[in-house]
C-alpha positions as CSV (number, residue, x, y, z in Angstrom):
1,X,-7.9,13.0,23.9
2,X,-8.4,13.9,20.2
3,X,-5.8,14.2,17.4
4,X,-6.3,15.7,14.0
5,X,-9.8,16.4,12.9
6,X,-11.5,15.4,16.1
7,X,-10.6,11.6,16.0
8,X,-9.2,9.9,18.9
9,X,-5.4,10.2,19.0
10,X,-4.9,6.2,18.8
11,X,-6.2,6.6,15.7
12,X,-4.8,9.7,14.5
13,X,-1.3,8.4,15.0
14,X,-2.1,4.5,13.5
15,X,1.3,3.8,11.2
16,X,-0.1,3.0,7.7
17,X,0.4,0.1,5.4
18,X,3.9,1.5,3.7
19,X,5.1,0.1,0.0
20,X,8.4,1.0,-0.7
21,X,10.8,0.3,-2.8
22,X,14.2,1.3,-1.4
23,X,15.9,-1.5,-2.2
24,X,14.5,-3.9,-2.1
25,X,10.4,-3.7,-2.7
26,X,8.8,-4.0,1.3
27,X,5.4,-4.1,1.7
28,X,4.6,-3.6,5.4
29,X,1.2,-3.4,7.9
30,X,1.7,-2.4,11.7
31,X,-1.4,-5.1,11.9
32,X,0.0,-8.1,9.7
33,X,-0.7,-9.7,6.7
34,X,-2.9,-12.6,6.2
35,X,-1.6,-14.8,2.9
36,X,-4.0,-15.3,-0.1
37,X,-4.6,-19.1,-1.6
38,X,-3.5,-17.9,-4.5
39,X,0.2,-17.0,-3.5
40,X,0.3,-13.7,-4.5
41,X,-2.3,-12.0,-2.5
42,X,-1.9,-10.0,1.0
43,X,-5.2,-8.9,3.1
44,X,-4.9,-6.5,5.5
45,X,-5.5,-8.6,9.1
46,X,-8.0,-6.0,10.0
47,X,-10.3,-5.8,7.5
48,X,-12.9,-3.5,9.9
49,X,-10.6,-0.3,8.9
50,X,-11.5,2.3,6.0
51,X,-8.7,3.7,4.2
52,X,-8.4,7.6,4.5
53,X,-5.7,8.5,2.6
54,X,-2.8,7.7,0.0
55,X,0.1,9.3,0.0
56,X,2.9,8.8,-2.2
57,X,6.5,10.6,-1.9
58,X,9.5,10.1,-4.7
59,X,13.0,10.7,-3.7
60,X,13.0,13.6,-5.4
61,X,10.4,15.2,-2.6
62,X,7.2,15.4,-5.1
63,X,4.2,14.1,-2.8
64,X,0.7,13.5,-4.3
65,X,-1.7,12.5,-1.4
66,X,-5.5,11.8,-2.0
67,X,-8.2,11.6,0.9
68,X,-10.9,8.7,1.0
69,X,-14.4,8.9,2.9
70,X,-15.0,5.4,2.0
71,X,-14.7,5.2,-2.0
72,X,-13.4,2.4,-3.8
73,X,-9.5,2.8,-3.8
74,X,-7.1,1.2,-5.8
75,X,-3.0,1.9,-6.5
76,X,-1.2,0.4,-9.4
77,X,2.5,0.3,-9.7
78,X,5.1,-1.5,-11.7
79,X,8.2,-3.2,-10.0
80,X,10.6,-4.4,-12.5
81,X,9.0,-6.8,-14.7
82,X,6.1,-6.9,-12.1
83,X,2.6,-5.4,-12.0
84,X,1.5,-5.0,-8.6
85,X,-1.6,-3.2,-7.3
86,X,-3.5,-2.9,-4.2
87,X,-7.0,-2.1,-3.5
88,X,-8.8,-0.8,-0.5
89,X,-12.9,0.0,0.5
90,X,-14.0,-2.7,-1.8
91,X,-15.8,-4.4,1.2
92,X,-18.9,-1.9,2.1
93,X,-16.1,0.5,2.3
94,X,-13.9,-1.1,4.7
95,X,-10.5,-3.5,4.1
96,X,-7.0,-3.4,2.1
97,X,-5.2,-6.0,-0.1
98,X,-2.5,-6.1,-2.1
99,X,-1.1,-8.8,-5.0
100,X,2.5,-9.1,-5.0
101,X,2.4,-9.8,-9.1
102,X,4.6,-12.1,-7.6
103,X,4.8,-15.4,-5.8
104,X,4.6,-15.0,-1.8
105,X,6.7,-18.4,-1.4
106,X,8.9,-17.5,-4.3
107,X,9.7,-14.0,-4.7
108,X,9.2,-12.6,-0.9
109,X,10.2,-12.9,2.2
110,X,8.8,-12.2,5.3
111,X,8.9,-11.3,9.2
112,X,8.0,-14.0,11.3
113,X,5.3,-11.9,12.7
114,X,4.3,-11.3,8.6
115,X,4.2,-7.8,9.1
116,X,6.6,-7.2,6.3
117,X,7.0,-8.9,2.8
118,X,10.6,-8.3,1.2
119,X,11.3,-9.2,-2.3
120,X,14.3,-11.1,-3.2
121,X,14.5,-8.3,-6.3
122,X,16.8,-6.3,-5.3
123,X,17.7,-4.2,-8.2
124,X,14.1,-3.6,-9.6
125,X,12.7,-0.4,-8.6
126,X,8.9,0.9,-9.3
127,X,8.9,3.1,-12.1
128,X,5.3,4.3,-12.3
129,X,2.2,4.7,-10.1
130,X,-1.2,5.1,-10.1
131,X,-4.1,6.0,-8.0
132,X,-7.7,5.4,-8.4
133,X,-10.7,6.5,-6.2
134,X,-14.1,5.4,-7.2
135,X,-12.8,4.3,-10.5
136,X,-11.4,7.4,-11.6
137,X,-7.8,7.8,-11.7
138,X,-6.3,10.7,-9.3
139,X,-2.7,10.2,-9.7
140,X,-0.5,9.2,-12.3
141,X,3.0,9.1,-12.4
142,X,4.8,7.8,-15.2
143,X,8.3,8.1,-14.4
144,X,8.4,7.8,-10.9
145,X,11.4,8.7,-9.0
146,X,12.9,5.9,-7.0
147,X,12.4,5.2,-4.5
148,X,9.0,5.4,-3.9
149,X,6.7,5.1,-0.8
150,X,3.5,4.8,-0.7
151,X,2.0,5.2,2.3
152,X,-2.2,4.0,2.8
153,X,-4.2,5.9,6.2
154,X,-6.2,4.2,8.1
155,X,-9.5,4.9,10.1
């Protein structure tokens, strides 16, 4: 059975990596997370997947979305005090991380499954966005309008 443009409706209907910061920041994968030496990264537990699409929605219902066939992707955001960006298709096109700008052990908790990473932030809210494909920036939102979710597609 196929879903939108001709792919194979599992696919079609994967839930996507989700960054959202209604209160507090959450950065979740349906697939897990696997945790970074460093303490502040996040990779994507399957790293064979392409990301296909960015979206991201402010709560005052502006939504920017930008489709990927396999470019370099890469979102930028501040949270509070923090920096935090993400990247995706920088392995032959394929994979998803994202650094916290925070520490893991410190700053974050998680589900015992790691699905989900939750700051312990509360009040800090992202309050711009950006999003790069193949270097070039796409989207740029300044003032973003919280909360935010940014949602990354996978194939």
């Amino acid at each position: 059975m196929a879903g939108s443009g001709g792919r194979p409706l599992a696919l079609a209907m994967s839930p996507p990596v989700t960054i959202n910061d209604g209160s507090p920041l959450k950065i979740f994968s349906p697939r897990g997370w696997i945790e970074g030496s460093d303490d502040q990264e996040l990779t994507e537990a399957d790293s064979s997947l392409s990301v296909t699409k960015v979206q991201v929605t402010q709560s005052d219902g502006t939504v920017q979305a930008v489709d990927f066939s396999g470019e370099p992707c890469r979102i930028d955001l501040n949270h509070g005090s923090r920096r935090v960006f993400a990247r995706g298709n920088m392995n032959g096109g394929k994979g998803f991380a994202v650094n916290s700008g925070g520490s893991l052990k410190g700053d974050y908790d998680h589900t015992p499954d790691r699905t989900k990473y939750t700051s312990r932030n509360a009040g800090d809210r992202i309050t711009n966005v950006t999003v790069s494909k193949g270097g070039k920036k796409v989207v740029d939102i300044p003032k973003a309008a919280s909360p935010v979710t940014i949602e990354i597609f996978y194939q």
